[in-house]
C-alpha positions in Angstrom: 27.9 -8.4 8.9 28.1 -5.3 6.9 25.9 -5.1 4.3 26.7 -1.9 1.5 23.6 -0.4 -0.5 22.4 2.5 -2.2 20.2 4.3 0.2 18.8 6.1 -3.0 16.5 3.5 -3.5 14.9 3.2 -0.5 16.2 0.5 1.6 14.3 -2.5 0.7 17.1 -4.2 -1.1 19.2 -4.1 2.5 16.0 -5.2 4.5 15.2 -8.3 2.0 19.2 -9.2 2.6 18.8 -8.7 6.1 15.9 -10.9 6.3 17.7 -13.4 4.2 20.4 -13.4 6.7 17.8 -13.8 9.4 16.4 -17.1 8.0 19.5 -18.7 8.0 20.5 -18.0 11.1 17.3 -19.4 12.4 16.8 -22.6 10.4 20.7 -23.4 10.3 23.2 -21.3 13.2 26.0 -23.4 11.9 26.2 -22.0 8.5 25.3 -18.7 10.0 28.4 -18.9 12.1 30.5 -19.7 8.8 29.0 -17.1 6.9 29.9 -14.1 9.2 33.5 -15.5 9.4 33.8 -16.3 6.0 32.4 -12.9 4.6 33.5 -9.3 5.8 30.4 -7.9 3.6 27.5 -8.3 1.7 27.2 -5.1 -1.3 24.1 -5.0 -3.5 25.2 -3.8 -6.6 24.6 -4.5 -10.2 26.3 -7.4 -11.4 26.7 -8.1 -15.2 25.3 -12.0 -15.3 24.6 -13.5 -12.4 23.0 -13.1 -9.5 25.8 -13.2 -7.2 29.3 -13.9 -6.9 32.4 -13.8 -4.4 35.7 -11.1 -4.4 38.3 -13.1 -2.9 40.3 -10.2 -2.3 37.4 -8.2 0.0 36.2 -11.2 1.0 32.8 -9.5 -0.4 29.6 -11.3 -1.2 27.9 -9.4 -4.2 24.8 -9.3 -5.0 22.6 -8.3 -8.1 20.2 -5.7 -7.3 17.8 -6.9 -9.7 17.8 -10.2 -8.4 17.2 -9.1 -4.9 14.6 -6.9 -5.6 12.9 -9.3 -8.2 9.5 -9.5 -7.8 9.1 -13.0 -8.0 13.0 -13.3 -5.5 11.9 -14.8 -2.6 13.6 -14.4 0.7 14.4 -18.0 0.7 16.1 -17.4 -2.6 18.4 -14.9 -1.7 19.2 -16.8 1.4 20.3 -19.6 -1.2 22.2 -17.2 -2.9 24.2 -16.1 0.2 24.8 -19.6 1.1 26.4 -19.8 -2.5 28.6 -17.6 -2.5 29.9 -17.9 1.2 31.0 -21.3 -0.3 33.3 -19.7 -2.5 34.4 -17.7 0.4 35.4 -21.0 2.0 36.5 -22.5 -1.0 38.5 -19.7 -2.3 40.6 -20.1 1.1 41.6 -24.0 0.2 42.4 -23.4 -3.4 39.8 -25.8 -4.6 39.1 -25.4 -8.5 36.1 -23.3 -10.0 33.9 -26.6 -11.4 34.3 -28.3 -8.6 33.4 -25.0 -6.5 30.2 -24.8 -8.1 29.5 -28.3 -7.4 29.9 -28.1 -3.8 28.0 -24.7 -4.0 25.1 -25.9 -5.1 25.3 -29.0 -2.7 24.7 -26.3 -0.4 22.8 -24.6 -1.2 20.2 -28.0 -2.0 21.1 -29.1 2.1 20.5 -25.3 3.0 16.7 -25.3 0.9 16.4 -28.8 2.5 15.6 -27.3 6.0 13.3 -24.9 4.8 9.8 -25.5 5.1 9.4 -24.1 1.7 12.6 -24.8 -0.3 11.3 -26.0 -3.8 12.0 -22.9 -5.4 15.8 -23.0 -4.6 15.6 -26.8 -5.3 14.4 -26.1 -9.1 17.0 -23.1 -9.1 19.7 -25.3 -8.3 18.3 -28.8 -10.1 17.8 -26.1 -13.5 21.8 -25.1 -13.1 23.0 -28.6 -12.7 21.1 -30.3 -15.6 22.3 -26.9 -18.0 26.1 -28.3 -18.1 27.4 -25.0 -17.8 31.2 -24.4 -18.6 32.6 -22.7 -15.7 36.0 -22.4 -17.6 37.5 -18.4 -17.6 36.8 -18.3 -21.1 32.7 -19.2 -20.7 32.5 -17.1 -17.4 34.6 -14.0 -19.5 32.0 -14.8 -22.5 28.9 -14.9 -19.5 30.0 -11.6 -18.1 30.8 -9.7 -21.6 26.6 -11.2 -22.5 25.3 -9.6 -18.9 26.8 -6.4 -19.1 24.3 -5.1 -21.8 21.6 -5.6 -19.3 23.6 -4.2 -17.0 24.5 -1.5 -18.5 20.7 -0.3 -19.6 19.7 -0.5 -16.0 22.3 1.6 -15.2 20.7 3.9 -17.1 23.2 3.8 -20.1 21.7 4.7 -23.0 20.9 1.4 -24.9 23.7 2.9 -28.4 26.5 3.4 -25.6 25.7 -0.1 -24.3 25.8 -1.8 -27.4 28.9 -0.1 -28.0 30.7 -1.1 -24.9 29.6 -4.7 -25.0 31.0 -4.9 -29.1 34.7 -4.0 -27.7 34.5 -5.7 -25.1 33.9 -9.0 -27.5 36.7 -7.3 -29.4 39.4 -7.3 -26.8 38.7 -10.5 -25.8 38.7 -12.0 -29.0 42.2 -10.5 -29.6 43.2 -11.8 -26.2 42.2 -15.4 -27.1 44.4 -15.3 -30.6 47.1 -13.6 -28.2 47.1 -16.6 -25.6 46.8 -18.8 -28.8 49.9 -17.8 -30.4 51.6 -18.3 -26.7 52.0 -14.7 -25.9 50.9 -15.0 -22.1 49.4 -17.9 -19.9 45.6 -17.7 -18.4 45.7 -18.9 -14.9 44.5 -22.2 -14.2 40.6 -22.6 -13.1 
């Protein structure tokens, strides 16, 4: 498994994902197996809203630096993470749609935390995500990203003015692309 990181800062991010990897190889081979053939990569990056997500067309688990290298992140928890998202690597390839992607994610990753001996924390991650009744329509996620790249964007080192900036035409364009898809101009693919 190839695992892409910015050797800038040290290293630590790739050796808490490697240890991640570890654990579930050791407490559940099957889903180990999956996960190498599933995924060509795992890249720690910074990702505007969440702590992960899946490129279908890299087959690339992402995940957000901040999140791995959170102080209070546990191992376990980024485990979880990569359990997640190598679900929608599987998913992906059978066409299933998003909300009932993240249902099954989730399932997961709750049977994955299940054989740990310490699993709460990815227990109360998951149980927090399923009782918020999240959208997971393009239009919420779009709106999600668009609220998660100001963050982004600052750690990034963008100065907070240019961030600001960036996030307010961002909101713009997609405004006018909602009226646009409104009026009939073009056609959103289906979740």
């Amino acid at each position: 498994m190839l695992i892409i990181y910015d050797a800038d800062k040290g290293g630590k991010d790739v050796d808490k994902v490697a240890a991640a990897l570890q654990l579930i190889q050791a407490v559940d081979p099957a889903r180990y197996r999956r996960i190498v053939r599933d995924l060509k990569q795992i890249w720690i990056t910074t990702i505007p809203g969440a702590a992960g997500q899946f490129v279908g067309s890299t087959s690339t688990c992402e995940l957000d630096e901040r999140f791995v290298m959170g102080e209070h992140i546990s191992i376990e928890e980024v485990a979880g993470a990569i359990v997640h998202e190598a679900t929608h690597a599987r998913l992906d390839q059978w066409g299933i749609l998003r909300a009932r992607v993240e249902e099954v994610c989730m399932g997961r990753e709750l049977a994955f935390a299940a054989k740990l001996p310490d699993g709460a924390s990815i227990r109360r991650w998951v149980e927090a995500r399923q009782q918020g009744a999240v959208d997971y329509s393009n239009a919420a996620l779009d709106t999600r990203e668009i609220a998660g790249a100001r963050d982004a964007l600052i750690h990034l080192g963008t100065p907070v003015w240019f961030a600001d900036t960036i996030v307010f035409l961002a909101r713009l364009r997609r405004g006018r692309s909602a009226r646009r898809q409104e009026r009939g101009s073009f056609s959103e693919p289906p979740n």
